[in-house]
ROLODO-311573 format. One line per field, with one value per residue: residue number from 1; x, y, z of N, C-alpha, C in turn. Coordinates in steps of 0.02 Angstrom, whole numbers, padded with zeros to 5 digits, m for minus. Example, Ala and Ser with C-alpha at 12.3 -4.5 7.8 and 13.67 -1.06 7.14 Angstrom:
i: 1, 2
n.px: 00660, 00642
n.py: m00284, m00112
n.pz: 00390, 00354
ca.px: 00615, 00684
ca.py: m00225, m00053
ca.pz: 00390, 00357
c.px: 00660, 00645
c.py: m00165, 00002
c.pz: 00390, 00394
END
This chain:
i: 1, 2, 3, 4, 5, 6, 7, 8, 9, 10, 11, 12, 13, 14, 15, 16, 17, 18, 19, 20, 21, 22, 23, 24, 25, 26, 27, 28, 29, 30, 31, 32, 33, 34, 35, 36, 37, 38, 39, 40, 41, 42, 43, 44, 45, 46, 47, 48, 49, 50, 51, 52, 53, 54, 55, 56, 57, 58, 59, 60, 61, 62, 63, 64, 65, 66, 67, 68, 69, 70, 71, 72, 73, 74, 75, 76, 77, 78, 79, 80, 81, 82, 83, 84, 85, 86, 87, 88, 89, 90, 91, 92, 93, 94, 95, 96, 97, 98, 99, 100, 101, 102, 103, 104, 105, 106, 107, 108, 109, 110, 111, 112, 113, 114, 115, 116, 117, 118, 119, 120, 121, 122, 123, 124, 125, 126, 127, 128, 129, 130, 131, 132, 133, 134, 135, 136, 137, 138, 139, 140, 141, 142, 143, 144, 145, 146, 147, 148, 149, 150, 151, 152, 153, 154, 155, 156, 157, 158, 159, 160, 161, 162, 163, 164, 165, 166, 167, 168, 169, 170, 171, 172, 173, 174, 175, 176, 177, 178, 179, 180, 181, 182, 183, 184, 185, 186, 187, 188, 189, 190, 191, 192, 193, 194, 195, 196, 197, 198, 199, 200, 201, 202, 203, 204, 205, 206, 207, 208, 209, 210, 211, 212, 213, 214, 215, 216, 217, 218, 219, 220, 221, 222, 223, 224, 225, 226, 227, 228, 229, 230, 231, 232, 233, 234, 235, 236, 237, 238, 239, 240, 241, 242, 243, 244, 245, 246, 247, 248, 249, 250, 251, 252, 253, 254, 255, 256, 257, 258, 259, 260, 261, 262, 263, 264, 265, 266, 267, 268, 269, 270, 271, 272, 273, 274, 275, 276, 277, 278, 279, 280, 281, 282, 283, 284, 285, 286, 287, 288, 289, 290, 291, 292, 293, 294, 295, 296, 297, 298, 299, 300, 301, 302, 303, 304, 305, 306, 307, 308, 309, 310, 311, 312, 313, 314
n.px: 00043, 00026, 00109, 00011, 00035, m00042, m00092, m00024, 00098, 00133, 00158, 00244, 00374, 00394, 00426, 00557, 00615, 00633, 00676, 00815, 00873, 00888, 00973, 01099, 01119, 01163, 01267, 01331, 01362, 01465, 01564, 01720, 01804, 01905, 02066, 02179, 02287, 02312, 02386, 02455, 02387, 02344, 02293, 02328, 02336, 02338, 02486, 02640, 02700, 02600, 02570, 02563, 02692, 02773, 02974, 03034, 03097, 03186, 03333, 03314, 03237, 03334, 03258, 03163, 03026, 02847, 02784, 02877, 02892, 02873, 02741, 02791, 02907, 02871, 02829, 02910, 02973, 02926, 02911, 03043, 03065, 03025, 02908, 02879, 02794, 02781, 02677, 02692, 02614, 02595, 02562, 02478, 02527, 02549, 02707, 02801, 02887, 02996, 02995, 02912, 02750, 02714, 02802, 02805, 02800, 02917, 03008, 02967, 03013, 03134, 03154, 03076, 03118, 03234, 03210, 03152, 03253, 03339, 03278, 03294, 03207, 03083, 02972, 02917, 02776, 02644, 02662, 02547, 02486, 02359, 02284, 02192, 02168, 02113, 01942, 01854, 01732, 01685, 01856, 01963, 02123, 02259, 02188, 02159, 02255, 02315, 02365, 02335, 02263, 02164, 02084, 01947, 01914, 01845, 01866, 02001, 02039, 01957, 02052, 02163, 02127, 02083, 02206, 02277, 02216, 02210, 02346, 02360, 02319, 02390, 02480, 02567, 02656, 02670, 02613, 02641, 02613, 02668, 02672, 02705, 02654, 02564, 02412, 02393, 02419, 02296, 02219, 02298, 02326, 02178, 02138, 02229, 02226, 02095, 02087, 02186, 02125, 02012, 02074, 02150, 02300, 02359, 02392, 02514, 02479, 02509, 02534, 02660, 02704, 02802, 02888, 02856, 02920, 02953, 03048, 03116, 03219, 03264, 03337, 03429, 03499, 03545, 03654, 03726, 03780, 03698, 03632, 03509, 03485, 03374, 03209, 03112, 02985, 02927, 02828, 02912, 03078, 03261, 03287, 03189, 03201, 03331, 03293, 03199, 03314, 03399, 03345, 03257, 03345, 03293, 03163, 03181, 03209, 03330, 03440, 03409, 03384, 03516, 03568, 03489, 03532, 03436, 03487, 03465, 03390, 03302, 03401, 03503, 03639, 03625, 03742, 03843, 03843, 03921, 03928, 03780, 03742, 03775, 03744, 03598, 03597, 03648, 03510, 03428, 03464, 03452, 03316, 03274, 03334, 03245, 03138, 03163, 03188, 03071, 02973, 03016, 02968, 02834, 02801, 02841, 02732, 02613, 02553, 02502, 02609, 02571, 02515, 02654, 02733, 02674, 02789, 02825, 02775, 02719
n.py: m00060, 00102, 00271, 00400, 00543, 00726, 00858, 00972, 00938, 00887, 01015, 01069, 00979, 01024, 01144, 01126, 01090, 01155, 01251, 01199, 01162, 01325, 01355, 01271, 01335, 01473, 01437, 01398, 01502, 01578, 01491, 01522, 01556, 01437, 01458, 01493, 01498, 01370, 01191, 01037, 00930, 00993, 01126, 01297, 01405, 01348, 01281, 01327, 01245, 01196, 01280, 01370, 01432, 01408, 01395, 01236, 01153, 01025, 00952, 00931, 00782, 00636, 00565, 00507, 00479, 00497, 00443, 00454, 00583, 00725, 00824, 00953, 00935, 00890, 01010, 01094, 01016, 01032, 01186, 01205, 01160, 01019, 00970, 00876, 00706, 00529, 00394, 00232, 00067, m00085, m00235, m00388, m00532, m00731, m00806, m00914, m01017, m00960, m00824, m00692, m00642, m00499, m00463, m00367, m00254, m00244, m00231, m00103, m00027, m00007, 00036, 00158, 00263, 00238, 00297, 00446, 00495, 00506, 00597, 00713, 00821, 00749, 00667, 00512, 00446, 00336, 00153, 00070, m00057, m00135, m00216, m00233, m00429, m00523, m00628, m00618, m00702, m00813, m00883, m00822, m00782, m00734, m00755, m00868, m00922, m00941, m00788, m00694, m00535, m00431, m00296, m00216, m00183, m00042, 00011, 00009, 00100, 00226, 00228, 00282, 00400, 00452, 00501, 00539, 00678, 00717, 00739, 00827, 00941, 00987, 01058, 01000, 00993, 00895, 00744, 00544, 00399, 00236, 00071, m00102, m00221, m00296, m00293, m00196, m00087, m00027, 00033, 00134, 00208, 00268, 00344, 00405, 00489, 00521, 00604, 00703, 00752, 00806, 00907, 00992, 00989, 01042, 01000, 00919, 00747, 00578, 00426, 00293, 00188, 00154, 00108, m00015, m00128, m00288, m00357, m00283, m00284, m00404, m00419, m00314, m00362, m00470, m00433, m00423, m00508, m00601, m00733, m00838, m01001, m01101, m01136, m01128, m01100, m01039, m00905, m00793, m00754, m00702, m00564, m00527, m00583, m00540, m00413, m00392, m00433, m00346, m00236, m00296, m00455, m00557, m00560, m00635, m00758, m00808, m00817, m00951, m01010, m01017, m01115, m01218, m01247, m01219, m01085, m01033, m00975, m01035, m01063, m00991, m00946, m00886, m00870, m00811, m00698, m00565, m00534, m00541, m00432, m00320, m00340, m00324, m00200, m00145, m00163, m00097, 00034, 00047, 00025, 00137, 00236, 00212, 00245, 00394, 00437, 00426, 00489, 00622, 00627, 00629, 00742, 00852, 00819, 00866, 00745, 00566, 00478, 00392, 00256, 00102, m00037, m00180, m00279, m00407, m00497, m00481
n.pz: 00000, m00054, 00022, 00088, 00095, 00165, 00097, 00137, 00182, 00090, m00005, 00091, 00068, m00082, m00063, 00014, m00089, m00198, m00109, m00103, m00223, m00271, m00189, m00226, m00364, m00304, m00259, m00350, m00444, m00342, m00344, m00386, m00532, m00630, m00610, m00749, m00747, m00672, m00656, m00674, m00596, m00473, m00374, m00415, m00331, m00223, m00219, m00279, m00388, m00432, m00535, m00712, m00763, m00681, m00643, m00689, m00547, m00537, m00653, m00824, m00886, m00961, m01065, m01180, m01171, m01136, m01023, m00945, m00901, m00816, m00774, m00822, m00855, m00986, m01037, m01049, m01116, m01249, m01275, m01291, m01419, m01457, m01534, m01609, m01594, m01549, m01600, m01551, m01587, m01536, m01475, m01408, m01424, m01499, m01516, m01539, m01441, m01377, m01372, m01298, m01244, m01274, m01382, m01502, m01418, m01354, m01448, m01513, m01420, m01413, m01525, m01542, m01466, m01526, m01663, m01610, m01545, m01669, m01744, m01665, m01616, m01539, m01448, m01379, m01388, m01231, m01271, m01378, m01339, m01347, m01481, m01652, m01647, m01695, m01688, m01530, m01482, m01588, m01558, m01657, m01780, m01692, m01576, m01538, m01455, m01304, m01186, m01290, m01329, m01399, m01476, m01529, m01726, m01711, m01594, m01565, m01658, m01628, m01512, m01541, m01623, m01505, m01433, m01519, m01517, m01414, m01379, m01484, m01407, m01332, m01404, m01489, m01653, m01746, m01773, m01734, m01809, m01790, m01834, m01754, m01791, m01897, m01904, m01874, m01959, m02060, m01974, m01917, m02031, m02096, m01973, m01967, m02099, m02083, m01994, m02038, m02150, m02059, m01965, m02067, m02102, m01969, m01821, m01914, m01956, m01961, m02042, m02045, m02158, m02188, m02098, m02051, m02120, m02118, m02228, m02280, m02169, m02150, m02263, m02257, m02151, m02196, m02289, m02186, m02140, m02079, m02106, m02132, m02148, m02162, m02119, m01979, m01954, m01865, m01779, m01779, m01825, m01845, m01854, m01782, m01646, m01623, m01623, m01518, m01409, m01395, m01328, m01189, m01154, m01083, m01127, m01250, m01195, m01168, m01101, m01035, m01136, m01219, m01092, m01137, m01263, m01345, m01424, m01552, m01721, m01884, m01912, m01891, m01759, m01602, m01496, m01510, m01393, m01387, m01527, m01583, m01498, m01577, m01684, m01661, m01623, m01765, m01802, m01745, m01798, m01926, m01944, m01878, m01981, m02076, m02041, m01998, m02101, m02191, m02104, m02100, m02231, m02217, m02159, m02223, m02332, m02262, m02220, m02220, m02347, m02490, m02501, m02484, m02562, m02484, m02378, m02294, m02149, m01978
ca.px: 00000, 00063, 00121, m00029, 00044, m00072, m00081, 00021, 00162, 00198, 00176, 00314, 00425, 00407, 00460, 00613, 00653, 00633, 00753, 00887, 00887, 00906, 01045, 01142, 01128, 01184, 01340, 01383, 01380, 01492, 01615, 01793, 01813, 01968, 02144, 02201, 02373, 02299, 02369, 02483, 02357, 02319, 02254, 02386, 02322, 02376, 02550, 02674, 02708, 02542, 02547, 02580, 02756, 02838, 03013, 03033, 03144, 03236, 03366, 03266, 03278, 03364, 03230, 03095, 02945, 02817, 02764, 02938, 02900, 02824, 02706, 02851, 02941, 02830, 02801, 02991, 03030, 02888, 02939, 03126, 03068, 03010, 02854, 02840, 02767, 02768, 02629, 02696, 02581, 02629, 02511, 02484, 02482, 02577, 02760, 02821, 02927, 03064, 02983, 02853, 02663, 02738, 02846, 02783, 02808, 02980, 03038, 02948, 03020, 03215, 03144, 03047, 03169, 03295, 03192, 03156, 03330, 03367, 03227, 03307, 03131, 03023, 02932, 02853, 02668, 02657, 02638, 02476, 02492, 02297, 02261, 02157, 02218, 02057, 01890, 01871, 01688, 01737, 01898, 01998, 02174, 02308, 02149, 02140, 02318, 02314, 02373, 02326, 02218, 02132, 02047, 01887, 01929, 01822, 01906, 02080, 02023, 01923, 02080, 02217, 02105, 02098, 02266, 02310, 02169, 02228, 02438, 02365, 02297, 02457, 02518, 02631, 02651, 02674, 02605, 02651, 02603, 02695, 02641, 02760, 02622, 02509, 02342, 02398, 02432, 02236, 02170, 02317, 02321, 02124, 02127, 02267, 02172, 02014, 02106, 02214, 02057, 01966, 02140, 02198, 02369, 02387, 02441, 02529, 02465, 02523, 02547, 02712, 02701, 02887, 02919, 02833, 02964, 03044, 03073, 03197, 03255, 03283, 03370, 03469, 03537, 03583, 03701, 03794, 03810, 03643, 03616, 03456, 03483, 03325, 03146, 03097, 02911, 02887, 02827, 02989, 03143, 03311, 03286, 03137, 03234, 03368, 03271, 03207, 03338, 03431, 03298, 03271, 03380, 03216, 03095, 03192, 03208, 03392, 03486, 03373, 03377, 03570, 03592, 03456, 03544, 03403, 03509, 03470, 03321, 03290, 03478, 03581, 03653, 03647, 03772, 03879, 03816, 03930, 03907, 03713, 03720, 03817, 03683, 03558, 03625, 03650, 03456, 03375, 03498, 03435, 03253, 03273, 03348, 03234, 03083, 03179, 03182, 02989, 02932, 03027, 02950, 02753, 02776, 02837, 02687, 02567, 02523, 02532, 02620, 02548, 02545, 02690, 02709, 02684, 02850, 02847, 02719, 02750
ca.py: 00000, 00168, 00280, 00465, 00611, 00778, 00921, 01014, 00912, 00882, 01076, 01090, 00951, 01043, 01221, 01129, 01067, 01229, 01304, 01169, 01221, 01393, 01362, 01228, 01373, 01519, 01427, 01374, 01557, 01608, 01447, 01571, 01526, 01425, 01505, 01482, 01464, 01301, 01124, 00988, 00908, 01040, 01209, 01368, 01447, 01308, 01267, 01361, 01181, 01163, 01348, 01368, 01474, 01398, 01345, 01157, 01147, 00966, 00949, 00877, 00693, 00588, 00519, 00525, 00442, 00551, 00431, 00441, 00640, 00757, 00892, 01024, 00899, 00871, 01083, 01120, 00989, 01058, 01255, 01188, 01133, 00940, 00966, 00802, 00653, 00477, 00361, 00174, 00027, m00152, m00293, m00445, m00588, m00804, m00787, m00975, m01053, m00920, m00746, m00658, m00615, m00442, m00470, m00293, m00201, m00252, m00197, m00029, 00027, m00005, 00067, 00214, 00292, 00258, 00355, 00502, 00554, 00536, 00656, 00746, 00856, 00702, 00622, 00445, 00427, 00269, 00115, 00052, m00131, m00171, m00167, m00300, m00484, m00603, m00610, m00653, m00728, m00865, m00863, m00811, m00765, m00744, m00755, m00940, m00926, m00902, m00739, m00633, m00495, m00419, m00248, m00227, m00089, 00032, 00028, 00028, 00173, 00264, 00248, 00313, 00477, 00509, 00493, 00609, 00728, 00749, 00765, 00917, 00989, 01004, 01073, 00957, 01005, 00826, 00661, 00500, 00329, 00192, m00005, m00136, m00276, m00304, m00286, m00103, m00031, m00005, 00058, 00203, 00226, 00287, 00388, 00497, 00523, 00570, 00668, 00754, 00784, 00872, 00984, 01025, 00986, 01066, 00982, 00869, 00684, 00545, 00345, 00289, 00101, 00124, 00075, m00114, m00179, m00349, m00395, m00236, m00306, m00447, m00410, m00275, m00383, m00541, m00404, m00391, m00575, m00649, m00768, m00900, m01075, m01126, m01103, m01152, m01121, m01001, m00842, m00778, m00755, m00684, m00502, m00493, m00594, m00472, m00305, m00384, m00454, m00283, m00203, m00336, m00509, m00594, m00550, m00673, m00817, m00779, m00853, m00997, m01043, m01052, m01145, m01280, m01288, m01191, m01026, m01017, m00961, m01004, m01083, m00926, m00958, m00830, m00908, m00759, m00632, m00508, m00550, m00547, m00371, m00285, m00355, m00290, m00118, m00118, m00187, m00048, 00103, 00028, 00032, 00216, 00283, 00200, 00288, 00460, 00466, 00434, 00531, 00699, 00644, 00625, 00789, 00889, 00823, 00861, 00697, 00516, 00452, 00330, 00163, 00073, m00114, m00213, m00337, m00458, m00493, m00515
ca.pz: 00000, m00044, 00101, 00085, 00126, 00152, 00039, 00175, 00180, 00008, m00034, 00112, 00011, m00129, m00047, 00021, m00181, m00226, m00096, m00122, m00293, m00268, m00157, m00288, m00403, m00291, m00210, m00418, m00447, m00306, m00368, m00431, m00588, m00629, m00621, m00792, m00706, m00643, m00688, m00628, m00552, m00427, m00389, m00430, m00288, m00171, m00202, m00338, m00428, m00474, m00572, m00769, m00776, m00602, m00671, m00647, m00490, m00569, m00740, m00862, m00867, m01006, m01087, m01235, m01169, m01113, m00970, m00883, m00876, m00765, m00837, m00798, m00917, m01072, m01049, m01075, m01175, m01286, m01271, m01316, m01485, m01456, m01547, m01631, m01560, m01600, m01529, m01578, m01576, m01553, m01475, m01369, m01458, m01480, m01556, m01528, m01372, m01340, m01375, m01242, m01285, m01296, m01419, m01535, m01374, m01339, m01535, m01512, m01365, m01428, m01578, m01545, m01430, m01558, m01700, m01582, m01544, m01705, m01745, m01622, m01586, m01550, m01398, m01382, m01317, m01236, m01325, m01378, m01322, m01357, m01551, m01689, m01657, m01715, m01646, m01460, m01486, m01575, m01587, m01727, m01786, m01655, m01518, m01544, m01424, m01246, m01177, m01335, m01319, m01447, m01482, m01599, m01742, m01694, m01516, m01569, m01719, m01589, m01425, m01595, m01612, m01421, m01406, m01554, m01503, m01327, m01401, m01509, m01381, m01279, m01443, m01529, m01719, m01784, m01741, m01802, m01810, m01800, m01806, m01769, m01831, m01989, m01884, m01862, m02033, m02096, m01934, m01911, m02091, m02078, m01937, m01991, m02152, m02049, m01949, m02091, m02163, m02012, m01951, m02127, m02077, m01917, m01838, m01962, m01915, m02021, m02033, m02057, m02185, m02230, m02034, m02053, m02187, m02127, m02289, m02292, m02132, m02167, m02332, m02230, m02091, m02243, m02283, m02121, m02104, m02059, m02179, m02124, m02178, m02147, m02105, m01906, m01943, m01784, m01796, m01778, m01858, m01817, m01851, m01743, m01581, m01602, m01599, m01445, m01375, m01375, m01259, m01140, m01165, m01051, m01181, m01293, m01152, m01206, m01056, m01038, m01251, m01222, m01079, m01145, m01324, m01410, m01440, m01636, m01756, m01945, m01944, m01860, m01706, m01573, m01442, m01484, m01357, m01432, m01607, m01574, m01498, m01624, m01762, m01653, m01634, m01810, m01854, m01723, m01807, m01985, m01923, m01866, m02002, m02117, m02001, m01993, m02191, m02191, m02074, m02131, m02291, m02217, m02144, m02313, m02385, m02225, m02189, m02238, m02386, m02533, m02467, m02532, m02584, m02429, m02389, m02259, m02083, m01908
c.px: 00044, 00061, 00082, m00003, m00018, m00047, m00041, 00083, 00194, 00200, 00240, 00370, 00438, 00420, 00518, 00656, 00674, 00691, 00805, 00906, 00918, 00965, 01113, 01148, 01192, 01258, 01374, 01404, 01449, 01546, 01676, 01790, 01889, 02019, 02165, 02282, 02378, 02348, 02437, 02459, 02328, 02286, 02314, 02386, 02352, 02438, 02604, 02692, 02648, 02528, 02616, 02671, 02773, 02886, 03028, 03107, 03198, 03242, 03323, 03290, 03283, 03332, 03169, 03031, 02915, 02782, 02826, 02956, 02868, 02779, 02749, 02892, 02938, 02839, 02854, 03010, 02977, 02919, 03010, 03117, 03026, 02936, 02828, 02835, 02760, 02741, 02637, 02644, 02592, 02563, 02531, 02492, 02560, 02652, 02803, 02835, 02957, 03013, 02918, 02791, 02709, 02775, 02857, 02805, 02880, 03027, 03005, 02975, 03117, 03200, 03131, 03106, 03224, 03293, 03189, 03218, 03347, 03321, 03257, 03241, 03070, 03023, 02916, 02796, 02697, 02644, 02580, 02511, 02423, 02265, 02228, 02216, 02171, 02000, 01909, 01817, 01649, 01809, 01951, 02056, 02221, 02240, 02135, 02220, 02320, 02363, 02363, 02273, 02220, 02082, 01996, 01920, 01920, 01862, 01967, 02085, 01997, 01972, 02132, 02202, 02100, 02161, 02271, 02277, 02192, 02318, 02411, 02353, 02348, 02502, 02563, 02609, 02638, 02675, 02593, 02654, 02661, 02685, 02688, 02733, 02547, 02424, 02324, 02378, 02346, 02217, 02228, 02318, 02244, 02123, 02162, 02241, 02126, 02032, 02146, 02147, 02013, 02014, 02155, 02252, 02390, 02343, 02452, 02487, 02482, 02529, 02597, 02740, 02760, 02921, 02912, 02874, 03020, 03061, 03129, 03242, 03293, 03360, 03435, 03526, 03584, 03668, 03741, 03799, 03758, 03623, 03565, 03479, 03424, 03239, 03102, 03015, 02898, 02875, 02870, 03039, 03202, 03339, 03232, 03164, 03287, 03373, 03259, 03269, 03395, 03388, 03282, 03296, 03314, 03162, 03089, 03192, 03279, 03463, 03478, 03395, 03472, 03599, 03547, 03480, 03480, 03416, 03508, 03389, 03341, 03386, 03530, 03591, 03667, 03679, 03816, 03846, 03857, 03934, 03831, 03686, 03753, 03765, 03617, 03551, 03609, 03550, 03414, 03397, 03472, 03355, 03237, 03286, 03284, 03136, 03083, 03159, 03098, 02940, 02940, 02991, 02872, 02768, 02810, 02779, 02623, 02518, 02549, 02548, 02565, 02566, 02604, 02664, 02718, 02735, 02851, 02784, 02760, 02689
c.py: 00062, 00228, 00371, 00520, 00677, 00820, 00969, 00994, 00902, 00956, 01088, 01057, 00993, 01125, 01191, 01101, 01122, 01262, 01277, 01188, 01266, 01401, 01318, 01311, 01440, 01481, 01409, 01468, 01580, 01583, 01508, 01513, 01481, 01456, 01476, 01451, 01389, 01260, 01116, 00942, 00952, 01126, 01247, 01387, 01402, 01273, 01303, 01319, 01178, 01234, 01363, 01389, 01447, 01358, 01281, 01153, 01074, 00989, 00913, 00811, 00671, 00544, 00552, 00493, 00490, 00537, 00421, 00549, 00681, 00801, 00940, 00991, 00916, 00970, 01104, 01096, 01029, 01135, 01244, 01180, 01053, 00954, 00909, 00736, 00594, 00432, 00276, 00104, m00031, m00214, m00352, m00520, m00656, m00804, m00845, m00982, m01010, m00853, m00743, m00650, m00545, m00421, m00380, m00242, m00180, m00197, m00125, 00014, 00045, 00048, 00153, 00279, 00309, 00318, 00440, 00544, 00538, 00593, 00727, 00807, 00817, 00669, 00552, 00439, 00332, 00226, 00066, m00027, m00166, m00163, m00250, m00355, m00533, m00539, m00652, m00696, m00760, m00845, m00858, m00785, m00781, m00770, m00812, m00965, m00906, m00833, m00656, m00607, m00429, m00341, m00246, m00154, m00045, 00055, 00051, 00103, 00230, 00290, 00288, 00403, 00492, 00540, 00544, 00678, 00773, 00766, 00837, 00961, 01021, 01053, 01063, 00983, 00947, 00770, 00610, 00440, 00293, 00115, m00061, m00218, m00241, m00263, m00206, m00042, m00001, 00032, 00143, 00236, 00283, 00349, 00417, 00529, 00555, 00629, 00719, 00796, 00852, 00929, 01035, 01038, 01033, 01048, 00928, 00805, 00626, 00466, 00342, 00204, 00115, 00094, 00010, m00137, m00241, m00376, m00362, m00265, m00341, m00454, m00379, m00320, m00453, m00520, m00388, m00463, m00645, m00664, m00846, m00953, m01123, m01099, m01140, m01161, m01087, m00938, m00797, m00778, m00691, m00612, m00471, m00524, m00543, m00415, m00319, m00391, m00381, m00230, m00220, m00410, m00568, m00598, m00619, m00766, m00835, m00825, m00953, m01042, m01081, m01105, m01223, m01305, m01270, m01117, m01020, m01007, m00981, m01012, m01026, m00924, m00874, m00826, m00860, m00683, m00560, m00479, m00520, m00444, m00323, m00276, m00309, m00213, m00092, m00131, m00112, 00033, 00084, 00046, 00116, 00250, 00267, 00258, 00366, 00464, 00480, 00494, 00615, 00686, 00655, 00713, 00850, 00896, 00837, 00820, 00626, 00507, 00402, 00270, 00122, 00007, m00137, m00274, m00341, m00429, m00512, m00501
c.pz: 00000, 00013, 00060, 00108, 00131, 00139, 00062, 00163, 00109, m00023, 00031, 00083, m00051, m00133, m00020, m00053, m00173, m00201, m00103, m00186, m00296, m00228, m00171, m00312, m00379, m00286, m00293, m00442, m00412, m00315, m00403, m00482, m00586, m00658, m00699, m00795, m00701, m00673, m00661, m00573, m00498, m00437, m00379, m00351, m00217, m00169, m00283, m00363, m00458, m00529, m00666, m00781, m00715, m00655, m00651, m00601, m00519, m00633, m00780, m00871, m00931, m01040, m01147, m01240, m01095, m01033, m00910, m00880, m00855, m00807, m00853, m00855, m00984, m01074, m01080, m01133, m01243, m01319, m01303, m01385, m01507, m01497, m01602, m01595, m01587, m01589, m01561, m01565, m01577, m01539, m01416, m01397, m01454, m01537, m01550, m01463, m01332, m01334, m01320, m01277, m01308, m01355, m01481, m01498, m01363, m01399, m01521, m01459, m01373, m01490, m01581, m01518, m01484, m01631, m01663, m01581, m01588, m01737, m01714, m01576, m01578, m01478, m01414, m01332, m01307, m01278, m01323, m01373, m01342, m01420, m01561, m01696, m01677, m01672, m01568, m01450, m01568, m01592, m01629, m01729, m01738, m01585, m01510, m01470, m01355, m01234, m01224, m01316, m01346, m01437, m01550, m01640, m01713, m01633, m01525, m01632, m01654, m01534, m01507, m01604, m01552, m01395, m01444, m01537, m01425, m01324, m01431, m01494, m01325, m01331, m01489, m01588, m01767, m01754, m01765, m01768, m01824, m01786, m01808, m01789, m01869, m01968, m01883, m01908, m02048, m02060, m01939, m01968, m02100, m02045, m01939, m02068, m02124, m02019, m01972, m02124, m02113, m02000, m02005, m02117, m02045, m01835, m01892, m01918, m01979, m02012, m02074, m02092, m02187, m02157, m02026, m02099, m02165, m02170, m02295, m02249, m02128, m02224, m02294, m02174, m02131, m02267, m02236, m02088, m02103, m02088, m02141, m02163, m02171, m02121, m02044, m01916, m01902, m01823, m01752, m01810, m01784, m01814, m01784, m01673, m01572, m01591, m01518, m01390, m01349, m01324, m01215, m01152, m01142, m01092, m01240, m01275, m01174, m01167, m01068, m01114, m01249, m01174, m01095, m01219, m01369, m01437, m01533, m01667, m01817, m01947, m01909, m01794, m01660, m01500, m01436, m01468, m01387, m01496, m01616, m01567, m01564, m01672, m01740, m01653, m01715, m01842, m01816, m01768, m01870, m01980, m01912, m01920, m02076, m02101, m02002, m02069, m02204, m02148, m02090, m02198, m02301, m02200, m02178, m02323, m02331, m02217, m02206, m02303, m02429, m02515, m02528, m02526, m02516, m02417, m02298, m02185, m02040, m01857
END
C-alpha cells in the first residue's frame, strides 16, 4: 500500500526542492572561476608547482617517453622545440617457445626511442599494447592462443584519435604513427586520413608504412652477415629476436635458449652474445633511419604518404 501524505506536507516538500535548488545554483555562482594558471594536477592557488610558468625545480631527465615525464617535463621539453610526437603501436599476441606475448612491445620501445633522438625534436606517447588480433567470440586469428588480447577496430580506431586529439591539444606540431604488426597498418592509416582531413594539416598527423618492412630487414641484416639456412616455422625469425633481444635479453628467453641448447632461429646461431648485440645495434639504427627518412618525408607532404608495396608480416 502506498504511504498518503497531506496536501500540507507535500507543498512543504516541494518548498524545500525549490530552496535546495536555489541554493545549488547560488553557491555554483559564487564557485571562482578557474585560475588559468591552474594544472599539474592541482590548484595554482595552493602550491606554486601546481601553477603554469613555475620553473621546474629538477634537470630535465634523459629520456623520450612522455610517461617517464612530469608535466614540468613534457612543458619544457615542448617550449625547447620537441614538438613532434610519435605514438607506436605493437600488441599482445603467440610468437612460438622463446619470445614473450609482448613481443611488438619489446621492438617498439628499442625502436621508438631510437627514432626520436634521431629526430632529435620528438617524444614517444606510450605504446599502444591493445590493437586488432582475431575475434574473441569465436575465436579467430592470433585469439585462438592463450594470452593474446585483442581490440575490436572501432576501439583501437576510436583509442588512436583520443590519443592524437589529446597530443594536439598540448600542442605538438606533428604526430606520427607507427605499427610494429600487420593488424595495425589499416586502422592508423584511416585515422590519420580522418584526422588530416578534419585539421587541414595542423597539426601534421600521419601513418608511417615504410616502418613495417621486414622484408627490408631482413634483406638488410643478410648483408651484415645474417644469412638464415633454414625455415623453423615459428613466428619468428632472427631479425625480430634481435630487436628484442637488444631491449630486454628476457623477452627473448635468451639465457634460458642457451643454456638448454636452443640458442638459434631459422639456422643462425645466437650463442655469440657479442656478435648478437652488435647485429642488433646495427638492425634498431637501420630501423630508425629507415623511419627518420619517412617521417621527414610524411611531414613535407602534410600527412601520410601513398601506401607502398607491402614486404613481409610479423
Amino acid at each position: 500500500m502506498s504511504a498518503k501524505f497531506s496536501p500540507l506536507f507535500r507543498r512543504a516538500l516541494c518548498a524545500a526542492g525549490a530552496l535546495s535548488l536555489v541554493a545549488t545554483a547560488a553557491h555554483a555562482q559564487q564557485r571562482a572561476p578557474r585560475d588559468p594558471r591552474t594544472m599539474g594536477g592541482g590548484n595554482c592557488a595552493d602550491n606554486v608547482y601546481n601553477c603554469k610558468d613555475t620553473p621546474n625545480p629538477l634537470p630535465a631527465p634523459n629520456t623520450v617517453w612522455l610517461e617517464e615525464m612530469t608535466w614540468m617535463d613534457v612543458r619544457d621539453a615542448i617550449a625547447a622545440g620537441k614538438k613532434t610526437v610519435i605514438i607506436p603501436t605493437g600488441g599482445m599476441e603467440p610468437n612460438g617457445p622463446w619470445l614473450v606475448t609482448g613481443k611488438h612491445n619489446y621492438v617498439l620501445h628499442a625502436n621508438c626511442e631510437a627514432i626520436a633522438r634521431k629526430l632529435g625534436n620528438a617524444l614517444c606517447a606510450p605504446i599502444v599494447k591493445f590493437v586488432p588480433e582475431g575475434s574473441y567470440d569465436p575465436p579467430s586469428g592470433h585469439m585462438t592462443s592463450p594470452g593474446t588480447i585483442t581490440a575490436r577496430e572501432t576501439t583501437f580506431r576510436a583509442l588512436l584519435t583520443d590519443i592524437a586529439a589529446s597530443l594536439k591539444a598540448h600542442g605538438f606540431e606533428n604526430i606520427i604513427y607507427i605499427g610494429d604488426s600487420g593488424g595495425n597498418q589499416a586502422g592508423q592509416r584511416a585515422v590519420a586520413d580522418s584526422l588530416t582531413a578534419l585539421w587541414k594539416g595542423a597539426p601534421v598527423i600521419a601513418h608511417i608504412q615504410e616502418y613495417y618492412d621486414y622484408a627490408s630487414v631482413a634483406k638488410y641484416i643478410e648483408g651484415r652477415g645474417v644469412k638464415p639456412t633454414k625455415a623453423d616455422g615459428l613466428h619468428d625469425d632472427p631479425e625480430i629476436t634481435m630487436n628484442m633481444f637488444i631491449d630486454d635479453p628476457k623477452s627473448v628467453r635468451y639465457d634460458e635458449r642457451v643454456k638448454a641448447g636452443k640458442a638459434d632461429i631459422n639456422g643462425v646461431s645466437l650463442k655469440d652474445k657479442k656478435q648478437i648485440t652488435t647485429w642488433a645495434r646495427e638492425i634498431v639504427a637501420f630501423r630508425a633511419q629507415v623511419a627518420f627518412d619517412a617521417i621527414n618525408k610524411a611531414i613535407a607532404n602534410k600527412g601520410t604518404l601513398p601506401a607502398p608495396a607491402r614486404n613481409g608480416s610479423h
